[in-house]
PQR file of N, CA, C, O and H, with PARSE charges and radii, in Angstrom:
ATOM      1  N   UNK A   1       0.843  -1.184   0.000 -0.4000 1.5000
ATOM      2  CA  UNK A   1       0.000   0.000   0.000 -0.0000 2.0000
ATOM      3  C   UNK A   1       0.884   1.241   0.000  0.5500 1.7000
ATOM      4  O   UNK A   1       2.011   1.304   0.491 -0.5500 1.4000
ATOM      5  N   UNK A   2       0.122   2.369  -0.710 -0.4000 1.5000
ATOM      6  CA  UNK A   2       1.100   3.205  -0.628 -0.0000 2.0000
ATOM      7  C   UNK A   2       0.739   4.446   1.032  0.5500 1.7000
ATOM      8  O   UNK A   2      -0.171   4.564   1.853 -0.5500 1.4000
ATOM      9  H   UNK A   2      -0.794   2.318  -1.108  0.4000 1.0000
ATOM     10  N   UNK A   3       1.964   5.056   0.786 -0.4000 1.5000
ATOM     11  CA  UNK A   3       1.871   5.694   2.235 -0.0000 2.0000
ATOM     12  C   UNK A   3       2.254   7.373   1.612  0.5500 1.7000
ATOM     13  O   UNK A   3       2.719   7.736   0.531 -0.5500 1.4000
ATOM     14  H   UNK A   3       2.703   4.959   0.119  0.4000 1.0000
ATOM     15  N   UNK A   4       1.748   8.273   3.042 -0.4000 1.5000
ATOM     16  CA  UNK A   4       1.947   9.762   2.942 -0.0000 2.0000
ATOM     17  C   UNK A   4       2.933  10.298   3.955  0.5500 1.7000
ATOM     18  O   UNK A   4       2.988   9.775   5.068 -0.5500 1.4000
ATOM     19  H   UNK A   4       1.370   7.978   3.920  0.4000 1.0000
ATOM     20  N   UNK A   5       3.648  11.226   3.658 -0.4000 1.5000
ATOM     21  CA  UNK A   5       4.489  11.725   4.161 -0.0000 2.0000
ATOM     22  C   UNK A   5       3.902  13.164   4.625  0.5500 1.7000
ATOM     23  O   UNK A   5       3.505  13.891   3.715 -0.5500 1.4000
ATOM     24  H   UNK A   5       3.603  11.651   2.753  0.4000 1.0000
ATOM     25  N   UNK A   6       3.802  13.692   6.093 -0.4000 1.5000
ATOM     26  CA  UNK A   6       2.940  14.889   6.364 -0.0000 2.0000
ATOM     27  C   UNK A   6       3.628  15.274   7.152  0.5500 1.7000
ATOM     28  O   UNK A   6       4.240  14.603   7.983 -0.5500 1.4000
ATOM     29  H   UNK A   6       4.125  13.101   6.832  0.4000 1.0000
ATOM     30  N   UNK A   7       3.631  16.712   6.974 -0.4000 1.5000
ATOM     31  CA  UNK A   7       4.933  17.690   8.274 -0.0000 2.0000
ATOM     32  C   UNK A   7       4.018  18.906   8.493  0.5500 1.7000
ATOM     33  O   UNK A   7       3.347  19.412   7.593 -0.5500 1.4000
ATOM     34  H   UNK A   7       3.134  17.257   6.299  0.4000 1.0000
ATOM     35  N   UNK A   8       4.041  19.235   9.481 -0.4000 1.5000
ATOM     36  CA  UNK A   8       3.365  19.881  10.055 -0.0000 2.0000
ATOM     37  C   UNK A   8       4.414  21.889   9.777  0.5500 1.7000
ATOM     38  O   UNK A   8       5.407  22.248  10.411 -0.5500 1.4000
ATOM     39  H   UNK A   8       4.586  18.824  10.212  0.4000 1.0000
ATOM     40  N   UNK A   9       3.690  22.692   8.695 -0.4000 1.5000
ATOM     41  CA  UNK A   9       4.516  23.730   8.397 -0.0000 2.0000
ATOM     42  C   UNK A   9       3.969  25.074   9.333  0.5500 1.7000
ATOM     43  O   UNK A   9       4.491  26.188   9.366 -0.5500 1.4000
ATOM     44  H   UNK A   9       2.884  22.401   8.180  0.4000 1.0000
ATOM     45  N   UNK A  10       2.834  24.640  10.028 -0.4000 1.5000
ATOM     46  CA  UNK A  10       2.095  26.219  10.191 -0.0000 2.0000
ATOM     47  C   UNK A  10       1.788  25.242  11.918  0.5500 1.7000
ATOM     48  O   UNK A  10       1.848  24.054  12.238 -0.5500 1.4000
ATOM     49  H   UNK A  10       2.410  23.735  10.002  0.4000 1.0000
ATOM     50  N   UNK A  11       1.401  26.756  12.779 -0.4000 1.5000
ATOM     51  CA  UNK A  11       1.115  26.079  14.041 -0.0000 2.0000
ATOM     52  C   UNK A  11      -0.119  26.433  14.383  0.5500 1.7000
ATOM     53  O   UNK A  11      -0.635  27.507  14.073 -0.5500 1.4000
ATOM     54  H   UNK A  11       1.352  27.720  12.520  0.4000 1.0000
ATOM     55  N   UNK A  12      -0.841  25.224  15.276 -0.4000 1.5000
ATOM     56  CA  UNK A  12      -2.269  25.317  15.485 -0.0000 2.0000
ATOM     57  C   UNK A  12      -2.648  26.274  16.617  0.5500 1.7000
ATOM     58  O   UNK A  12      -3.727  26.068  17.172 -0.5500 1.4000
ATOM     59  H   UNK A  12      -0.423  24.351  15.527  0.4000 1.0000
ATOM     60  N   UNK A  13      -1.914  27.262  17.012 -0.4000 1.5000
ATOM     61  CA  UNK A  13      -2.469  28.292  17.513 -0.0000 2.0000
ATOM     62  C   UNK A  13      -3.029  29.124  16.586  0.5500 1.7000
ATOM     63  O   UNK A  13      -2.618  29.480  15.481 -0.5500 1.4000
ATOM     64  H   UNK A  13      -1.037  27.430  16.561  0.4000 1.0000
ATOM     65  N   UNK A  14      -4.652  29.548  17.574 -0.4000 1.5000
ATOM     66  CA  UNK A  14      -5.535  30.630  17.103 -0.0000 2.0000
ATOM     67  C   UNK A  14      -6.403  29.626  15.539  0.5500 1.7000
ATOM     68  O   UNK A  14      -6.894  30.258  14.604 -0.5500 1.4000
ATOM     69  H   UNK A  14      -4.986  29.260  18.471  0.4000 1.0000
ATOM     70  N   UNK A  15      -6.409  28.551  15.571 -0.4000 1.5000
ATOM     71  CA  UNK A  15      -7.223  27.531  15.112 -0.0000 2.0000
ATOM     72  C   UNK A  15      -8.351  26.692  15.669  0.5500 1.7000
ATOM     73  O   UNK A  15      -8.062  26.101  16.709 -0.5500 1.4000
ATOM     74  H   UNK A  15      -6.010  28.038  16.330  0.4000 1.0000
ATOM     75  N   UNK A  16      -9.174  26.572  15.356 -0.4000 1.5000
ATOM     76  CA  UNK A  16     -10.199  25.905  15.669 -0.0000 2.0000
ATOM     77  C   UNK A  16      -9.879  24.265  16.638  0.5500 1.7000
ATOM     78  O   UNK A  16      -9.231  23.361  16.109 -0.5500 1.4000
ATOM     79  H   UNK A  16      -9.409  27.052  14.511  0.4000 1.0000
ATOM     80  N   UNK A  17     -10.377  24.154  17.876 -0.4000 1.5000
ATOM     81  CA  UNK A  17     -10.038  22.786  18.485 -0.0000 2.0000
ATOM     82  C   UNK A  17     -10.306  21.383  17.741  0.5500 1.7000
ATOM     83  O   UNK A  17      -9.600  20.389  17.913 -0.5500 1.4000
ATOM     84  H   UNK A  17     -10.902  24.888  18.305  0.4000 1.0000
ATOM     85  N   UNK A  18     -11.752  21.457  16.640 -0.4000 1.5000
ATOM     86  CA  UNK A  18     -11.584  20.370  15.358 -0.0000 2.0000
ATOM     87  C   UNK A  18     -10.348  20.165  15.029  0.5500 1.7000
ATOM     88  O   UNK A  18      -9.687  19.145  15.226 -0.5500 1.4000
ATOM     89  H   UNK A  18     -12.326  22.264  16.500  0.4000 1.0000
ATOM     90  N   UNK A  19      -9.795  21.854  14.152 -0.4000 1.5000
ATOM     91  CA  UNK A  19      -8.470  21.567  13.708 -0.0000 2.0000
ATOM     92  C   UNK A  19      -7.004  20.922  14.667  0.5500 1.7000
ATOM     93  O   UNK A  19      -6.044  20.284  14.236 -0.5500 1.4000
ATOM     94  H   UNK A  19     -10.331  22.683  13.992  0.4000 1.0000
ATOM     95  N   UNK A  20      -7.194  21.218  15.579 -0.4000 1.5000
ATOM     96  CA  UNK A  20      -5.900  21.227  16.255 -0.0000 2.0000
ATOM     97  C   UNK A  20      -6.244  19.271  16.866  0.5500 1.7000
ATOM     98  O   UNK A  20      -5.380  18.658  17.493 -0.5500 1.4000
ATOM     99  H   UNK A  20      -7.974  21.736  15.929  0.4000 1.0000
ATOM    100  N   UNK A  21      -7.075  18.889  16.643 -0.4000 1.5000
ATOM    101  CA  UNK A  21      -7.836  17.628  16.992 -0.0000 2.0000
ATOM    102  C   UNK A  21      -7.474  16.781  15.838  0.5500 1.7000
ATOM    103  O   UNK A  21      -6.949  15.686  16.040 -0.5500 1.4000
ATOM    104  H   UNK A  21      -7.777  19.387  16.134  0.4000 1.0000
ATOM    105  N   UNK A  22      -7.715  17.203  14.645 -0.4000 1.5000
ATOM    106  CA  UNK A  22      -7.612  16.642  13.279 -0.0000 2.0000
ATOM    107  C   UNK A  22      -5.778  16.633  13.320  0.5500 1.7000
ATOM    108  O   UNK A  22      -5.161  15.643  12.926 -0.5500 1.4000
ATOM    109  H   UNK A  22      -8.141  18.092  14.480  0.4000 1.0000
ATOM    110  N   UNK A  23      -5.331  17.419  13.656 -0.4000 1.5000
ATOM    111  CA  UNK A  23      -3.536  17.736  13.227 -0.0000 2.0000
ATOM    112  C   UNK A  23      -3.196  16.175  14.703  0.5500 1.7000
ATOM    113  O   UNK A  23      -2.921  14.987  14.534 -0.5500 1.4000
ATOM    114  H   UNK A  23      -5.832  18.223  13.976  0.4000 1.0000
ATOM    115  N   UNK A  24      -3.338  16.753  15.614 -0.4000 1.5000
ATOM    116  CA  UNK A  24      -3.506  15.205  16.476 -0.0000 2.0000
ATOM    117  C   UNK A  24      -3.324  14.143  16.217  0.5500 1.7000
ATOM    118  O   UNK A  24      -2.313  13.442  16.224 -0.5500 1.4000
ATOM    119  H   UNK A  24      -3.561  17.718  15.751  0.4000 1.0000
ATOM    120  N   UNK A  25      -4.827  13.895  15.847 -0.4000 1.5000
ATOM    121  CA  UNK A  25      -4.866  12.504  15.057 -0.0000 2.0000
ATOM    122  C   UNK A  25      -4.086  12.419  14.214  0.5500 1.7000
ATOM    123  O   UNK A  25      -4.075  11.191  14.126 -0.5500 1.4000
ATOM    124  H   UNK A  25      -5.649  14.465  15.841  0.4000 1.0000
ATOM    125  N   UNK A  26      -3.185  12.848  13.274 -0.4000 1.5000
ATOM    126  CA  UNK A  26      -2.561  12.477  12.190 -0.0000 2.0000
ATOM    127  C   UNK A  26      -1.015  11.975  12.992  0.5500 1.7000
ATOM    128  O   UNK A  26      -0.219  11.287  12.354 -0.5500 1.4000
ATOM    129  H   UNK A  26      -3.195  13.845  13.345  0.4000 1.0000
ATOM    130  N   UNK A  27      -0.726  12.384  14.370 -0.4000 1.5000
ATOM    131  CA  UNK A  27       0.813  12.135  14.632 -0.0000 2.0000
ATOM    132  C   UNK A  27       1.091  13.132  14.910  0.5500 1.7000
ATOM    133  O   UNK A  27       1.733  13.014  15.953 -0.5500 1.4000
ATOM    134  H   UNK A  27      -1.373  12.943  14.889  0.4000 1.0000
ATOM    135  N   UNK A  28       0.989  14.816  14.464 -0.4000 1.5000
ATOM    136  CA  UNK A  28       1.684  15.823  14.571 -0.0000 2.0000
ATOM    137  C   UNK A  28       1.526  16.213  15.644  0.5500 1.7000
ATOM    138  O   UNK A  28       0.401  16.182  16.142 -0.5500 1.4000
ATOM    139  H   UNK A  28       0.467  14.912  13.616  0.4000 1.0000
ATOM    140  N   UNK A  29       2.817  16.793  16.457 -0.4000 1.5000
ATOM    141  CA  UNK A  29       2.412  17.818  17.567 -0.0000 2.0000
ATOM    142  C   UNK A  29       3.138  18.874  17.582  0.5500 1.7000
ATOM    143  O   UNK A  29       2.391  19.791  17.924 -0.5500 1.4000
ATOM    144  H   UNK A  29       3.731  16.818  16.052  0.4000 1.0000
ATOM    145  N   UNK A  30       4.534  19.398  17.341 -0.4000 1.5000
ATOM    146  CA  UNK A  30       5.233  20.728  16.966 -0.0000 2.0000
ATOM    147  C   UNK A  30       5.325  20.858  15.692  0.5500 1.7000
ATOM    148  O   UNK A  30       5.144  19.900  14.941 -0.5500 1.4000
ATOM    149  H   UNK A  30       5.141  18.653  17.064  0.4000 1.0000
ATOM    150  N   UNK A  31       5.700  22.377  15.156 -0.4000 1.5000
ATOM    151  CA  UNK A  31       5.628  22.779  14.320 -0.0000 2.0000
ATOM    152  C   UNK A  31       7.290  21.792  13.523  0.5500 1.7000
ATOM    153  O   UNK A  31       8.378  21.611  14.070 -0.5500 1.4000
ATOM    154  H   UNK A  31       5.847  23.155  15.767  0.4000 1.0000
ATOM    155  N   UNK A  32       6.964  21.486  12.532 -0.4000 1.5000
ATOM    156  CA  UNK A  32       8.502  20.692  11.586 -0.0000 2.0000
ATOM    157  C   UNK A  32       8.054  19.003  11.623  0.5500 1.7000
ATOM    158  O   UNK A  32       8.353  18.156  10.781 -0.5500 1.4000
ATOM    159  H   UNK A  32       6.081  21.633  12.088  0.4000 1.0000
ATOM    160  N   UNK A  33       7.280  18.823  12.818 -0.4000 1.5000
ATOM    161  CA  UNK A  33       7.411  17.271  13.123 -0.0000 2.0000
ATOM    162  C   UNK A  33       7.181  16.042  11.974  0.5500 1.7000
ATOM    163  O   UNK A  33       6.311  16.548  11.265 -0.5500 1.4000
ATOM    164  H   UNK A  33       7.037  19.511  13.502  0.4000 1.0000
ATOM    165  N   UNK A  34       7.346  15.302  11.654 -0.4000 1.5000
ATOM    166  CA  UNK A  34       6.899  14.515  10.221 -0.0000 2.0000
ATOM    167  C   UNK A  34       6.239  13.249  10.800  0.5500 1.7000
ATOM    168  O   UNK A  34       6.777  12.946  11.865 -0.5500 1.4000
ATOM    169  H   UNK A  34       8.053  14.891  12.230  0.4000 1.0000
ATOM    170  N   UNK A  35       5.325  12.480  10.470 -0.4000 1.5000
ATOM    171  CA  UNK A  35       5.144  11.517  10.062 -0.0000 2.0000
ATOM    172  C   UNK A  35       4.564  11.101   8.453  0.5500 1.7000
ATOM    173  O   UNK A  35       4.082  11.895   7.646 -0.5500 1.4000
ATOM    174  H   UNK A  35       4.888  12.727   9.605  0.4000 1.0000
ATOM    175  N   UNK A  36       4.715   9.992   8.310 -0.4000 1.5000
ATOM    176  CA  UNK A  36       4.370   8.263   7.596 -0.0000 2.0000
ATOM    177  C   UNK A  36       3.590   7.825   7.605  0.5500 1.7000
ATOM    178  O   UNK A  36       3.605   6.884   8.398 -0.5500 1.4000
ATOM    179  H   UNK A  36       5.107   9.347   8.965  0.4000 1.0000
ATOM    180  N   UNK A  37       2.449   7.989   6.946 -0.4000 1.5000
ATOM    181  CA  UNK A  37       1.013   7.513   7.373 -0.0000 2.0000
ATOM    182  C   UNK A  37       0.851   6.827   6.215  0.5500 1.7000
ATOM    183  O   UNK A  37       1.562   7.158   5.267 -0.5500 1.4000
ATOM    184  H   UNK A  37       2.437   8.754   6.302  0.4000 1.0000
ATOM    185  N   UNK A  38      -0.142   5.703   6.044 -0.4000 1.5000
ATOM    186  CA  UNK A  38      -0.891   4.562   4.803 -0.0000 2.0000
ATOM    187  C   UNK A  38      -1.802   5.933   3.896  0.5500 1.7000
ATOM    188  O   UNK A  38      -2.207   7.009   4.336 -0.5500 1.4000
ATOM    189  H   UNK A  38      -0.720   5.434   6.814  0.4000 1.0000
ATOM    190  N   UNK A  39      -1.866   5.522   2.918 -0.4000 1.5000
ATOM    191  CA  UNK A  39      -2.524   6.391   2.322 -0.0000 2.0000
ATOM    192  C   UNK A  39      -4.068   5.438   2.343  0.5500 1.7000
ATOM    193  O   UNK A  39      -4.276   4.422   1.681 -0.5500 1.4000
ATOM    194  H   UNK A  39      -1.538   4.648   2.560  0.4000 1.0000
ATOM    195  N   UNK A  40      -4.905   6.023   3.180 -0.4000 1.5000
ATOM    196  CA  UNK A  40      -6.441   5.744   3.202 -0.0000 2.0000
ATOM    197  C   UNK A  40      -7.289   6.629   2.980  0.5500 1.7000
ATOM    198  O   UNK A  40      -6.819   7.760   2.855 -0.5500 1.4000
ATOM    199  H   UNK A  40      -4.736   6.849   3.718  0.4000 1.0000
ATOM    200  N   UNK A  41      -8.507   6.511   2.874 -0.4000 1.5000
ATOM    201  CA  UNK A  41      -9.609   7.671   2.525 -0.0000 2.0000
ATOM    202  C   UNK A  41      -9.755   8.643   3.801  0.5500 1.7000
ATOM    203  O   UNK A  41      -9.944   9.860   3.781 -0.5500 1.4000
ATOM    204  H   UNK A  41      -8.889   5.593   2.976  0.4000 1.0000
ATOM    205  N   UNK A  42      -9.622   7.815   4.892 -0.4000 1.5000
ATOM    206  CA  UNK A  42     -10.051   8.454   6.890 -0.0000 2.0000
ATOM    207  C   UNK A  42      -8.607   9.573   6.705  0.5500 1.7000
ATOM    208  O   UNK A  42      -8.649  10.738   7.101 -0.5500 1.4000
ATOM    209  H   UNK A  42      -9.469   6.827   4.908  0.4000 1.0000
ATOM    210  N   UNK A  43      -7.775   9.152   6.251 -0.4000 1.5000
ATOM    211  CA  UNK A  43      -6.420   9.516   6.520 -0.0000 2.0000
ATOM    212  C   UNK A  43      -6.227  11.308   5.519  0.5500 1.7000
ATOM    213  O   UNK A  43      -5.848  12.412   5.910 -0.5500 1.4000
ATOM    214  H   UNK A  43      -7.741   8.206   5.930  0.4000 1.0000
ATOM    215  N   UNK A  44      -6.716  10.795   4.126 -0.4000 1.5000
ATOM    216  CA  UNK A  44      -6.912  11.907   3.245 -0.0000 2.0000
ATOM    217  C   UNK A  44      -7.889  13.025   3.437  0.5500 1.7000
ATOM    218  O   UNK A  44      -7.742  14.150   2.961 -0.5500 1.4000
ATOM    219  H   UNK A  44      -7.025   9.898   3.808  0.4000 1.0000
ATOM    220  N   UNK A  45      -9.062  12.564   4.289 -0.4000 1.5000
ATOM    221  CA  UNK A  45      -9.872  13.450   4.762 -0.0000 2.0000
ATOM    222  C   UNK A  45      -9.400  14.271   6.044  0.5500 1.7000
ATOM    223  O   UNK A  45      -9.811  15.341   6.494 -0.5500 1.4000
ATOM    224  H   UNK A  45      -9.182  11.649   4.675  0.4000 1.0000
ATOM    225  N   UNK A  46      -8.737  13.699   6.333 -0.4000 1.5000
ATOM    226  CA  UNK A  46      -8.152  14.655   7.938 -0.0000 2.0000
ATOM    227  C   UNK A  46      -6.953  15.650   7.123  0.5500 1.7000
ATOM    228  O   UNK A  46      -6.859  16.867   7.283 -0.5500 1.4000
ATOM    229  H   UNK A  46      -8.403  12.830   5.968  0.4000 1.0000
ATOM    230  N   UNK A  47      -6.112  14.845   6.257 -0.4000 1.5000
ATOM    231  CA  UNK A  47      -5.603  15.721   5.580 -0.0000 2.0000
ATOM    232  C   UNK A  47      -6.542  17.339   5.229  0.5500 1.7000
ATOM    233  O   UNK A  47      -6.516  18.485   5.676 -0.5500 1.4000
ATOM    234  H   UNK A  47      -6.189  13.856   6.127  0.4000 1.0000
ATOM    235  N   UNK A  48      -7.277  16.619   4.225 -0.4000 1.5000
ATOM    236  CA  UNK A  48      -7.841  17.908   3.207 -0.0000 2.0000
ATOM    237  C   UNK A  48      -8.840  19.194   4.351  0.5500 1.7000
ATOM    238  O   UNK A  48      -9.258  20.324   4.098 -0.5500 1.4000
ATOM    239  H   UNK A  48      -7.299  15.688   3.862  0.4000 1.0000
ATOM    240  N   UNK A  49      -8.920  18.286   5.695 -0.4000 1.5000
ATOM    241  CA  UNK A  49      -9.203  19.845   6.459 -0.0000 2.0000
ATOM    242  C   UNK A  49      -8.625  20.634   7.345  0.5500 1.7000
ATOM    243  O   UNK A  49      -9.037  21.515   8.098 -0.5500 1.4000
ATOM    244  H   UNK A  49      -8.580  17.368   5.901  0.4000 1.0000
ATOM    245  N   UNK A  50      -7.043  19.905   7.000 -0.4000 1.5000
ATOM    246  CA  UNK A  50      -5.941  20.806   7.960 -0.0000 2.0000
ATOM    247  C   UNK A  50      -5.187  21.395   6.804  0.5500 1.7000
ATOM    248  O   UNK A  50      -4.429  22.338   7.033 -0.5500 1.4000
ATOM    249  H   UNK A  50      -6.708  19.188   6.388  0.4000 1.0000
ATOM    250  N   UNK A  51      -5.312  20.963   5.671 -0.4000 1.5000
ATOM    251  CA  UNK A  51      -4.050  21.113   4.471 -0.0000 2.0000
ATOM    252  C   UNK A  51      -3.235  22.576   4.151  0.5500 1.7000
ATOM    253  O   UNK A  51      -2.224  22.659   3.453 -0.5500 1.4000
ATOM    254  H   UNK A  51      -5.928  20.197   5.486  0.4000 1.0000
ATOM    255  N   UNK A  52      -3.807  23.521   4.718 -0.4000 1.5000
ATOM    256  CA  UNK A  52      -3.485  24.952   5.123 -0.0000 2.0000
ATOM    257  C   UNK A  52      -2.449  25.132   6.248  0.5500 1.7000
ATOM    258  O   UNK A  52      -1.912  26.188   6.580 -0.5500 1.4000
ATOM    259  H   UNK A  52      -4.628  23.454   5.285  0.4000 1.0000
ATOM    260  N   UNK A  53      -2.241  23.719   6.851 -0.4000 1.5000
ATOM    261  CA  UNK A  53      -1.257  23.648   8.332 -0.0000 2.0000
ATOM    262  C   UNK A  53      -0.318  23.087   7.767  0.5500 1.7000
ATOM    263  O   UNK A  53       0.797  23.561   7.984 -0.5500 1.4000
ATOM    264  H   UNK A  53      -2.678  22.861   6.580  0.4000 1.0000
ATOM    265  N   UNK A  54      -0.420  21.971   6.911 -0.4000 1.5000
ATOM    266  CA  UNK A  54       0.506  20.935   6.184 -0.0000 2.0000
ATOM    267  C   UNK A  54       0.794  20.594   4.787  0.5500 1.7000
ATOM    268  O   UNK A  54       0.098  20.712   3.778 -0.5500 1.4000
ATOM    269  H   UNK A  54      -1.326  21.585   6.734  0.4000 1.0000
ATOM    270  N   UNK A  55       2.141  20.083   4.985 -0.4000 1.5000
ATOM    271  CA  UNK A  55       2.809  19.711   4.076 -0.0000 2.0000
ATOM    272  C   UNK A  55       2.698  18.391   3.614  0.5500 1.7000
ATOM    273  O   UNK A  55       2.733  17.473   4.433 -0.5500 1.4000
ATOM    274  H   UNK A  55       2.706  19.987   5.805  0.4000 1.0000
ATOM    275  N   UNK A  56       2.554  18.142   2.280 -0.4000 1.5000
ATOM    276  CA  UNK A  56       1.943  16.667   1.653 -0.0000 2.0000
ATOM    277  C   UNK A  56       2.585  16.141   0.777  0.5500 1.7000
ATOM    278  O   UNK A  56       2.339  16.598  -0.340 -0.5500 1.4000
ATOM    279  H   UNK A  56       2.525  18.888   1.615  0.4000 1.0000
ATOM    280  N   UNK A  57       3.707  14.941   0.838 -0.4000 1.5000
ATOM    281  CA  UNK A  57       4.404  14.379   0.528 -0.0000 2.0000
ATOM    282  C   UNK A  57       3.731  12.722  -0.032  0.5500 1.7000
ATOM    283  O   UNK A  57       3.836  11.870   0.850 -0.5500 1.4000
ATOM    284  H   UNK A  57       3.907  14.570   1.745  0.4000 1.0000
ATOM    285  N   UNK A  58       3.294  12.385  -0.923 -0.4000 1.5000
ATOM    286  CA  UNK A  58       2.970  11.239  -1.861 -0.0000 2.0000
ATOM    287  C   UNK A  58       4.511   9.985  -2.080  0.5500 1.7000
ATOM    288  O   UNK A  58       5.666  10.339  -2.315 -0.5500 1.4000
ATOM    289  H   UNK A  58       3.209  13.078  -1.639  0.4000 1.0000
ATOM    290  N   UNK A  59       4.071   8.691  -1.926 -0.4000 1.5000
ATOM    291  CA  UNK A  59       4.874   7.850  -1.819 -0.0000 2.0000
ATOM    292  C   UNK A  59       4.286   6.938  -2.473  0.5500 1.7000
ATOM    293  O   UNK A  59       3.062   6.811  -2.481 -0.5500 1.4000
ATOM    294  H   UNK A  59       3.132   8.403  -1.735  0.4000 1.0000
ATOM    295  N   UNK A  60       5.064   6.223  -3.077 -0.4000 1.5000
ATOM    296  CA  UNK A  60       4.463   4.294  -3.604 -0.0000 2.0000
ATOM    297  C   UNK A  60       5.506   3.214  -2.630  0.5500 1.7000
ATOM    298  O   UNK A  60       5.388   1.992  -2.723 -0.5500 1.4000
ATOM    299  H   UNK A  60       6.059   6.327  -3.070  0.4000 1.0000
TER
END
């Protein structure tokens, strides 16, 4: 399966607690931090409503 590469570029202060909830769940907690995630649909959707915070790196 392929996987995503996500770094966290912007910080969740003065953001909505969804958002800072959604950045969470993905692994992130300081600003630079990276994870490695499976590329799934649950996974792409948490993406596409922080994607203004993060950085999106595509893998096979």
């Amino acid at each position: 399966m392929s996987t995503i590469t996500v770094r966290l570029k912007k910080s969740t202060v003065g953001t909505s607690e969804k958002m800072k909830a959604n950045v969470k769940g993905l692994g992130l907690r300081k600003m630079g931090s990276v994870r490695t995630l499976e590329n799934t649909p649950c996974v792409r959707g948490m993406i596409k409503k922080v994607i203004h915070l993060v950085e999106v790196v595509e893998e096979k």
